[in-house]
C-alpha positions in Angstrom: 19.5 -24.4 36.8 19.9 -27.8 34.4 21.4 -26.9 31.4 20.7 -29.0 27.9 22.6 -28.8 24.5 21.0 -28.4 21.1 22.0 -27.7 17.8 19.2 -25.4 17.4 16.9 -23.4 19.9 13.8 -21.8 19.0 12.1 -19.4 21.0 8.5 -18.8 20.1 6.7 -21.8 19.5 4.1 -19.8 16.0 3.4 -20.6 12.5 7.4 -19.5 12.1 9.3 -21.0 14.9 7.2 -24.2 15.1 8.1 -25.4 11.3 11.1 -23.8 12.0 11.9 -26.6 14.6 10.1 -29.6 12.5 12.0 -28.8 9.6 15.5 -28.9 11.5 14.7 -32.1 13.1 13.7 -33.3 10.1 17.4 -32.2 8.8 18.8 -34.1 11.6 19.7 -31.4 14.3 18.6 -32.0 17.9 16.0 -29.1 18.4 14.0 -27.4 21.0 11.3 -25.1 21.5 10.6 -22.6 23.9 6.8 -21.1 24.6 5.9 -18.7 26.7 2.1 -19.4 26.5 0.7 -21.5 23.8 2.0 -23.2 21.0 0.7 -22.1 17.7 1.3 -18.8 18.6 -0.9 -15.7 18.4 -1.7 -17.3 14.7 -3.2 -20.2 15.8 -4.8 -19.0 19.6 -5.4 -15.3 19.2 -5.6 -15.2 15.1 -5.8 -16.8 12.0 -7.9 -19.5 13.1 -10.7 -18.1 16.2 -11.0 -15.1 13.9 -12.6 -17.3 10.9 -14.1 -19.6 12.9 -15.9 -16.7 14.2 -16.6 -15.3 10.7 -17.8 -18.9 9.3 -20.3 -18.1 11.8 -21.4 -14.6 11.2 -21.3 -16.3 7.6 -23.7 -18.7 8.1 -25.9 -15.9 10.5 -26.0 -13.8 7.0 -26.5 -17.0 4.9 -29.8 -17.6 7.5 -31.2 -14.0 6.8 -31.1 -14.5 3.3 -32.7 -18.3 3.4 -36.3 -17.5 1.9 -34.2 -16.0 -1.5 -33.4 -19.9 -1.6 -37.0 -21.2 -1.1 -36.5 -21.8 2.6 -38.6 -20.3 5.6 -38.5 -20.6 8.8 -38.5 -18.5 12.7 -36.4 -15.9 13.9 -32.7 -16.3 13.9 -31.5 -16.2 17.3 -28.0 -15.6 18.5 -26.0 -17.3 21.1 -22.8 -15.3 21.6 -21.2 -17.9 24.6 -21.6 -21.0 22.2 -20.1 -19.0 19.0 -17.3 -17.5 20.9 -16.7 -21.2 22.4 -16.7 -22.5 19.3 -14.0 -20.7 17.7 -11.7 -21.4 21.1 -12.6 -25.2 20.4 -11.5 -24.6 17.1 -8.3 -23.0 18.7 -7.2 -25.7 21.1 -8.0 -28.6 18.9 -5.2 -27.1 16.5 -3.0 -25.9 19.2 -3.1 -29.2 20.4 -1.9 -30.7 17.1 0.8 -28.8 16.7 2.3 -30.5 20.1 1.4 -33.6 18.7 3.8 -32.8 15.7 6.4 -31.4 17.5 6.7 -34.7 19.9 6.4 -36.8 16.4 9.7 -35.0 14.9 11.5 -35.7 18.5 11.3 -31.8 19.1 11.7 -30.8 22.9 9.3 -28.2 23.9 10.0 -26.1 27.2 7.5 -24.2 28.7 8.7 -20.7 29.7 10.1 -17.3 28.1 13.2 -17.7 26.0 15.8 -15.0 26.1 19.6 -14.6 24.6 21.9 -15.3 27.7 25.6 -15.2 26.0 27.1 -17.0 23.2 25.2 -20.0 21.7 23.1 -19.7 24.7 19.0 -19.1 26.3 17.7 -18.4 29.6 14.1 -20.3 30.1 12.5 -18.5 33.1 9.0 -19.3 34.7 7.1 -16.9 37.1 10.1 -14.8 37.1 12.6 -17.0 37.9 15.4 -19.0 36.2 14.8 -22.3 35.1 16.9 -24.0 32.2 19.6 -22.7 30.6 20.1 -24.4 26.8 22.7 -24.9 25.0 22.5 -24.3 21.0 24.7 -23.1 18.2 22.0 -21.6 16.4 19.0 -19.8 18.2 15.7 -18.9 16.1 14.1 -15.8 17.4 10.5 -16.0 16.2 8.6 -14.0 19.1 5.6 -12.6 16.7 4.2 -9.0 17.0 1.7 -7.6 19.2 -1.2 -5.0 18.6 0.0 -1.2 18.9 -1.6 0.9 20.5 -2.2 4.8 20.3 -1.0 7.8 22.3 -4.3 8.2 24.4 -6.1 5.5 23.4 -5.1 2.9 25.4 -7.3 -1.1 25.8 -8.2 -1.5 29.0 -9.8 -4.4 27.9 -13.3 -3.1 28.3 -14.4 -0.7 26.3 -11.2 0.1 24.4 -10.5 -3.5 22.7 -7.6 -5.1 20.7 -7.9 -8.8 18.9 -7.7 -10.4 21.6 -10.6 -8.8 23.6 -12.8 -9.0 20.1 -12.7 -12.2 19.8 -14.0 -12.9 23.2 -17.4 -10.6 23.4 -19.8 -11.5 25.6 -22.4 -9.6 23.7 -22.6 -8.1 20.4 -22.2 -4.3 20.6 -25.0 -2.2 19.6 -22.1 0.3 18.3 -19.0 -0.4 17.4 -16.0 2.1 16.5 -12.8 0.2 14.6 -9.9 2.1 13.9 -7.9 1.1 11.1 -9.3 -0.5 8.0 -6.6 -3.2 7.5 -6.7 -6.8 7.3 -7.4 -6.9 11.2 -9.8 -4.2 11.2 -11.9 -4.8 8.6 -12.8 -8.7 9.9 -13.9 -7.8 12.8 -16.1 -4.9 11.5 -17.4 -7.3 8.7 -17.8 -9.8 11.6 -20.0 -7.6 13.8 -21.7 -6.0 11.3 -23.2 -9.3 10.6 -23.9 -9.9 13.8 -26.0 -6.6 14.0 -23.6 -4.2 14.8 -24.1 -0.8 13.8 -20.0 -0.4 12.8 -17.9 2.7 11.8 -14.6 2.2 10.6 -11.7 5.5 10.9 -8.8 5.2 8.5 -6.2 7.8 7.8 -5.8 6.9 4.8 -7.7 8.0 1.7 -9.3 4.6 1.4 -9.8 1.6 3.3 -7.9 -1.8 2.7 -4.9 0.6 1.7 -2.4 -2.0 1.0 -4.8 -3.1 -1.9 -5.2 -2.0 -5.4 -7.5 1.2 -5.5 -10.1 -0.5 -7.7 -10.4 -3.2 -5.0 -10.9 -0.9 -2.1 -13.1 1.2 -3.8 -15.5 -1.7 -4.6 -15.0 -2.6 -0.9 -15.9 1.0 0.3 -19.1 -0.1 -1.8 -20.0 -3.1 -0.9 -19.3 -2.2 2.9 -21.6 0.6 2.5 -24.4 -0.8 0.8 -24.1 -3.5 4.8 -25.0 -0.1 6.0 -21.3 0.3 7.3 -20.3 4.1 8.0 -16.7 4.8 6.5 -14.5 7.6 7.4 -11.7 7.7 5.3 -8.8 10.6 5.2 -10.0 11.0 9.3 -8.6 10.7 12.4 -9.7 9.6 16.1 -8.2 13.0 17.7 -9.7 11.8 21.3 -11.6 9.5 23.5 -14.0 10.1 26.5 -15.8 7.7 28.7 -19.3 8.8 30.0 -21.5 5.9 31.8 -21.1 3.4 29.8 -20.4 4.9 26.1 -17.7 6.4 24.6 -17.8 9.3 23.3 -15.2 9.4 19.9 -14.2 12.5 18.4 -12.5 12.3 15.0 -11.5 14.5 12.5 -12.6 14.3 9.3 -10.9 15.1 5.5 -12.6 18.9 5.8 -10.8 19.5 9.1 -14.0 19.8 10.9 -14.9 17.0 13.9 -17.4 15.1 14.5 -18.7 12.8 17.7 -19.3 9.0 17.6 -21.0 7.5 20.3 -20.2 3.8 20.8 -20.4 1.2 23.3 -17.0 -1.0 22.0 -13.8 0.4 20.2 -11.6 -1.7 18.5 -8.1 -0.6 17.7 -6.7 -2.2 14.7 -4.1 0.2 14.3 -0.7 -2.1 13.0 1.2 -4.4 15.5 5.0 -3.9 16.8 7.3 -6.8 17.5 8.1 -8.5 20.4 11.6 -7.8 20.5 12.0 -6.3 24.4 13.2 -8.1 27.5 15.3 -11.0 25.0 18.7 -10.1 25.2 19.1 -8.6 21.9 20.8 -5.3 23.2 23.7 -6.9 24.8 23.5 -9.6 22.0 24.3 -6.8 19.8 21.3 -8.2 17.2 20.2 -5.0 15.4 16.5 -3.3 16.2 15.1 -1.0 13.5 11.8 0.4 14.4 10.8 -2.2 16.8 11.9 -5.1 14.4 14.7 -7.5 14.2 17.0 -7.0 11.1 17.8 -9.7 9.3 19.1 -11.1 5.8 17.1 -12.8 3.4 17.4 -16.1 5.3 17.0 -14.4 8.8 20.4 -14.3 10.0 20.8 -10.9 11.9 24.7 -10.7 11.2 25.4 -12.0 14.8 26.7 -15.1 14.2 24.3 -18.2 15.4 21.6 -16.1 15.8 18.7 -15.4 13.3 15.0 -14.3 13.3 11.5 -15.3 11.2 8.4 -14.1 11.0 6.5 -11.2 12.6 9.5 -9.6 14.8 11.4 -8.9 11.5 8.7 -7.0 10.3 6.0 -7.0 7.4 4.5 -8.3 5.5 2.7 -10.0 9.4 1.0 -13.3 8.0 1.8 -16.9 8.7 2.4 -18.6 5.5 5.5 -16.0 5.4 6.6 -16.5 8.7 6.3 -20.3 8.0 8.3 -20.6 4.9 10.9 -18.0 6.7 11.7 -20.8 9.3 12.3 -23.3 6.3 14.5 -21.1 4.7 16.3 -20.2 7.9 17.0 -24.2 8.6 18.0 -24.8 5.7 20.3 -22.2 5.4 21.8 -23.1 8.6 22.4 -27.0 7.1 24.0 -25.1 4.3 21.7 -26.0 1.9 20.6 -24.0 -0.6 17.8 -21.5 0.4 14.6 -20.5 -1.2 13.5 -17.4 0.8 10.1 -15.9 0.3 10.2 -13.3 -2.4 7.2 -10.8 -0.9 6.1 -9.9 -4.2 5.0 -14.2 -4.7 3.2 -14.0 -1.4 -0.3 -13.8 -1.5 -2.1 -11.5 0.9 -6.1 -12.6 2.7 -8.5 -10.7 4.2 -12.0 -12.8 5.5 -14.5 -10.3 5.3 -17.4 -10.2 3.6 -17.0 -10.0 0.8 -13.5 -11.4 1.1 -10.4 -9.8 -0.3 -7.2 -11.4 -1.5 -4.4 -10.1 -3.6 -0.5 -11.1 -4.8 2.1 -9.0 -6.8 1.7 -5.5 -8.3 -1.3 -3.6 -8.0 -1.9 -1.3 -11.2 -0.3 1.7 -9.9 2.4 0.1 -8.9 3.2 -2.1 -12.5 3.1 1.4 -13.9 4.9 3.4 -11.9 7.6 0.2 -12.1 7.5 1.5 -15.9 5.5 -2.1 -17.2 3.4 -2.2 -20.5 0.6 -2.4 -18.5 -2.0 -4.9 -19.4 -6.0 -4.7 -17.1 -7.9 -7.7 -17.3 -11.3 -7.8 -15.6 -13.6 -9.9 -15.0 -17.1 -9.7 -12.9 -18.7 -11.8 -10.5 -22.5 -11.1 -12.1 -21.0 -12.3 -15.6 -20.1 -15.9 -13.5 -22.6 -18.8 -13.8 -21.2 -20.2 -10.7 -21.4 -17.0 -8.4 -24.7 -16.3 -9.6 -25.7 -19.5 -8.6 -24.4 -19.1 -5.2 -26.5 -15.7 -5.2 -22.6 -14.6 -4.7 -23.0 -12.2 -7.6 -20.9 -9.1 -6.2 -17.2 -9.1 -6.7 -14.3 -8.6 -9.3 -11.5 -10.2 -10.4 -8.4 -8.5 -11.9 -5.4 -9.4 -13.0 -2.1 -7.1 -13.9 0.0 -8.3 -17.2 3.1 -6.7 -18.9 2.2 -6.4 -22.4 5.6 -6.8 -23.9 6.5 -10.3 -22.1 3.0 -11.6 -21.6 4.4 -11.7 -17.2 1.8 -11.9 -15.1 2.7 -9.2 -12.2 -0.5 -8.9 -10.3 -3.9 -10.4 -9.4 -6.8 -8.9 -7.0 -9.6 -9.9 -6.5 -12.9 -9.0 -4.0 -15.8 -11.2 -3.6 -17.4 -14.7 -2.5 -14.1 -17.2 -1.5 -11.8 -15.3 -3.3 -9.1 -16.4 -0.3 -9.2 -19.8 -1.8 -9.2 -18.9 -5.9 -5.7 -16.5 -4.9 -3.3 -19.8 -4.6 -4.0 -20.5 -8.3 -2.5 -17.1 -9.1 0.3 -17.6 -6.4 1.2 -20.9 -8.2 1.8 -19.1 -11.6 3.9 -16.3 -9.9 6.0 -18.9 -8.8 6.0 -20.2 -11.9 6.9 -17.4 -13.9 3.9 -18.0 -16.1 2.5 -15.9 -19.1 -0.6 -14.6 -19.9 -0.4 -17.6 -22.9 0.1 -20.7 -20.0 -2.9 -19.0 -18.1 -5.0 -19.1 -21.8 -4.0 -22.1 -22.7 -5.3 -23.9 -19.0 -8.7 -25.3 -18.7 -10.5 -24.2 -16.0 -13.4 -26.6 -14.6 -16.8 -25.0 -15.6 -19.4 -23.9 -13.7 -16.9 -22.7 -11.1 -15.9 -19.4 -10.0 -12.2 -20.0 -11.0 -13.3 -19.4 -14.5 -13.0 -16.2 -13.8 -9.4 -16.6 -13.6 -9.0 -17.1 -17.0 -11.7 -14.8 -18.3 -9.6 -11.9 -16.8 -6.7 -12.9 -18.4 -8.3 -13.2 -21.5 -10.0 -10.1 -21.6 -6.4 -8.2 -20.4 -5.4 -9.2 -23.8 -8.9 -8.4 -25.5 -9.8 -12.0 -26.3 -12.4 -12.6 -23.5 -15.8 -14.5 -24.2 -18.4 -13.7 -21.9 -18.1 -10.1 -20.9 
């Protein structure tokens, strides 16, 4: 077994341990990755990216339906599952693909294998079960993701019972569709078969769906979704699950305690994800696990010296950009330079459905209960000239000010590309801004960022067109 020395070792080639590695090469320190399966990670293969690529195209399949509204006519849409499904892998691998590219620019090593702690300032690569490479580094990066969780009785078999990575590889649309859980995850790929012509039911414990979002936002979701002809079932549970032929046969329980039976042909669970912290060493390591995560400091050292962690394994908030700017942190903390970790309440959160969702900061419940001056602004998609325009006219943008300091301590929004209008929001976080910076900027008109600013004014009863 060859052995190599490093000044830094990655294991988990994602959006976290990938920049991880670029940014200490780019600091100078001889660095190597090691990848199980496919660089990128789940992000990048089995995420992120197939995931909108597939919903740019259930987009575009809606967009087509409504086509005469815009003076256009034409035949029957028809629907070629193989070539949208291929589509989004193309999509996939082009990226994945460029992320080698970049690693090999920046010098980075990349061995193929899985990456476990093996002793002091050292990790096993093994392939097909047998050792490999042993490497040599005095800092290893743990950045080994999260997988889907499953349910007690529910488990995928990859058939019927589905998780991501089966729903992004159908080889028909389901007639019927049954997602459980109504988070980021689950909500995508119910807006994304629902589009398709799905007839989709969602189960969420929770009160409401989108739970992690302000209550205004989800309620206008539970709206919207319903007015697709979506069936919600909120406060429920799926209590069991029984193949016959080829349905399945759901029973859940609803708020009222009684049950009812959903016949489907797919289930999705979308149910949270656990990290991948088994089978690495961190046991004998002795790196601390807390509910299937890796503890860590703010700049992801686990208190075991010359070992930290990023990204999904240490827990949530699971998206990219935070894993991403984790690994930055992390490098740069190991150079000893001085770190800027991600503070959670300046990262913004996505979700692609249709209508889209995004969000950053305090939700209005939250400002208050933190005992803020709170200050609404909001601001509707039919009162913007742009959005109407689009015939994108359902939506709504808030915003969440202390009235005594003029701090802006939350924005959510719901509607047409509202995933792309959050960044402007995440920007003044960052910046500490007030709702008097947010006036005084001049927003490009007709656009839907206007909307922006119309919500700020109207927090502080000054807006103009509402």
């Amino acid at each position: 077994m060859s052995q190599t020395e490093y000044d830094v070792a990655v294991i988990g080639g994602g959006p976290g341990g990938y920049v991880a590695a670029i940014r200490a090469a780019q600091l100078g320190m001889r660095t190597v990755v090691v990848e199980r399966e496919h660089l990128g990670g789940i992000c990048l293969n089995w995420g992120c990216i197939p995931t909108k690529a597939l919903l740019r195209s259930a987009e575009i399949r809606h967009v087509l339906n409504e086509a005469e509204t815009h003076g256009f006519s034409f035949g029957q849409v028809k629907l070629d599952v193989g070539k949208l499904v291929a589509r989004s892998r193309t999509v996939a691998d082009q990226l994945a693909h460029g992320v080698g590219h970049l690693l090999k620019k920046h010098k980075v090593d990349v061995v193929e294998g899985t990456g476990s702690l093996a002793g002091a300032g050292r990790v096993r690569v093994e392939r097909d079960g047998a050792d490999e490479q042993l490497l040599s580094a005095s800092h290893t990066i743990i950045a080994t993701g999260a997988r889907a969780r499953a349910l007690p009785g529910i488990e995928p078999d990859g058939k019927r019972i589905w998780t991501y990575r089966e729903a992004l590889l159908p080889d028909a649309v389901p007639k019927r569709l049954l997602v459980v859980g109504s988070g980021a995850i689950g909500m995508e790929f119910a807006s994304f078969f629902q589009d398709l012509g799905s007839e989709v039911t969602v189960v969420e414990v929770l009160d409401r769906i989108v739970p992690n979002e302000d209550a205004e936002i989800s309620a206008l979701a539970e709206k919207l979704f319903r007015s697709q002809g979506m069936r919600l079932l909120t406060n429920s549970a799926v209590q069991s699950v029984q193949a016959k032929g080829r349905a399945l046969h759901v029973t859940v329980e609803l708020p009222d305690k009684t049950t009812d039976t959903v016949t489907v042909d797919k289930l999705i669970l979308a149910v949270g994800i656990t990290g991948n912290v088994e089978e690495i060493g961190l046991e004998a390591a002795g790196v601390e696990v807390e509910r299937g995560h890796i503890r860590t400091n703010s700049v992801g050292a686990t208190g075991v010296p010359g070992i930290h962690a990023i990204g999904d394994v240490t827990g949530p908030p699971w998206l990219a950009h935070k894993a991403s700017h984790e690994g930055i942190a992390c490098v740069e903390g190991i150079a000893g330079m001085e770190a800027h970790p991600p503070d959670t309440s300046r990262i913004p959160a996505c979700t692609y459905c249709r209508p889209q969702i995004a969000s950053i900061g305090l939700t209005e419940a939250a400002a208050a209960a933190a005992g803020h001056d709170v200050k609404i602004g909001r601001f509707p998609f039919l009162a913007n000239g742009k959005a109407i325009a689009l015939g994108e006219a359902e939506g709504l943008m808030k915003t969440v000010f202390d009235g005594a300091t003029g701090e802006l301590l939350g924005a959510h929004m719901i509607g047409t590309e509202v995933t792309e209008l959050i960044q402007g929001f995440a920007i003044a976080r960052t910046m500490e801004a007030t709702e008097l910076d947010l006036m005084h900027t001049v927003f490009p008109h007709p656009t839907l960022s206007e909307m922006m600013h119309e919500s700020t004014l109207q927090a502080f009863s000054r807006a103009i067109h509402i």
